[in-house]
C-alpha positions, -999 to 999 in steps of 0.1 A, spaced: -513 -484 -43 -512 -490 -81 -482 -515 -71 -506 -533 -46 -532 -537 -72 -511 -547 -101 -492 -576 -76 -528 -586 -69 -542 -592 -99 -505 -611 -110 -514 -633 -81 -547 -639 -96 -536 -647 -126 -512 -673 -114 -531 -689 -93 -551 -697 -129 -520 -701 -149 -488 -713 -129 -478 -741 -104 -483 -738 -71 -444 -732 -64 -447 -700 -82 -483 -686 -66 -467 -697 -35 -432 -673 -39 -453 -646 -57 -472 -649 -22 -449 -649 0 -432 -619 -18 -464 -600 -16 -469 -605 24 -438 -595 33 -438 -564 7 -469 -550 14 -484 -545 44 -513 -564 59 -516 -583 27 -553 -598 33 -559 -604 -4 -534 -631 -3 -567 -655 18 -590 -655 -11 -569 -661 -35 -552 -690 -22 -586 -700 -11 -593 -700 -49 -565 -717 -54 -577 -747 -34 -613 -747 -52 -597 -754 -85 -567 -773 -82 -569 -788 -39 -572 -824 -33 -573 -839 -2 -540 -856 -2 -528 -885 21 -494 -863 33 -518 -837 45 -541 -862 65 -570 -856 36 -572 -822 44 -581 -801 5 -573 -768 23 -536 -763 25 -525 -735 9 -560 -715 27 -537 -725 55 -503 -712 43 -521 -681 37 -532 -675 74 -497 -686 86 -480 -663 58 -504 -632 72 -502 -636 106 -464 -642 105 -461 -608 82 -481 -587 102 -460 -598 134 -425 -599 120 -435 -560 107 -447 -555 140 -420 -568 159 -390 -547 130 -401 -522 117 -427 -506 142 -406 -510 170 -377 -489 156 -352 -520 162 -342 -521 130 -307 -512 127 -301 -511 166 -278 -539 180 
């Protein structure tokens, strides 16, 4: 638990310090180490209220990594689902 909250408040303080690159590998670190990582939404969310423009590559759309975020969650929650939950880990 310590780990979770420690990991959380790193990601919050690079989404106010570091590039994006970084947030966004601390990020996906975090989803697939912890489980159901919701804390991940906010703060990318935050992310995109300081530092999101609505860019031409993503058809002017400011909310990207809020995006990522969901994807990054969702795709967490069913890849642990679908490994580790099942017991097919380690079965060929």
């Amino acid at each position: 638990m310590h780990l979770r909250i420690f990991c959380t408040i790193f990601l919050l303080l690079s989404v106010c310090a570091f590039p994006v690159y970084f947030t966004l590998a601390i990020g996906i670190f975090a989803a697939v180490w912890f489980r159901n990582y919701y804390e991940l939404i906010p703060l990318y969310f935050l992310n995109d209220m300081l530092y999101g423009a609505p860019l031409s590559h993503f058809f002017r759309f400011p909310y990207v990594m809020t995006v990522i975020a969901f994807v990054l969650v969702l795709g967490s929650i069913v890849v642990r689902k679908q490994v580790f939950e099942n017991g097919q880990l380690g079965r060929i």
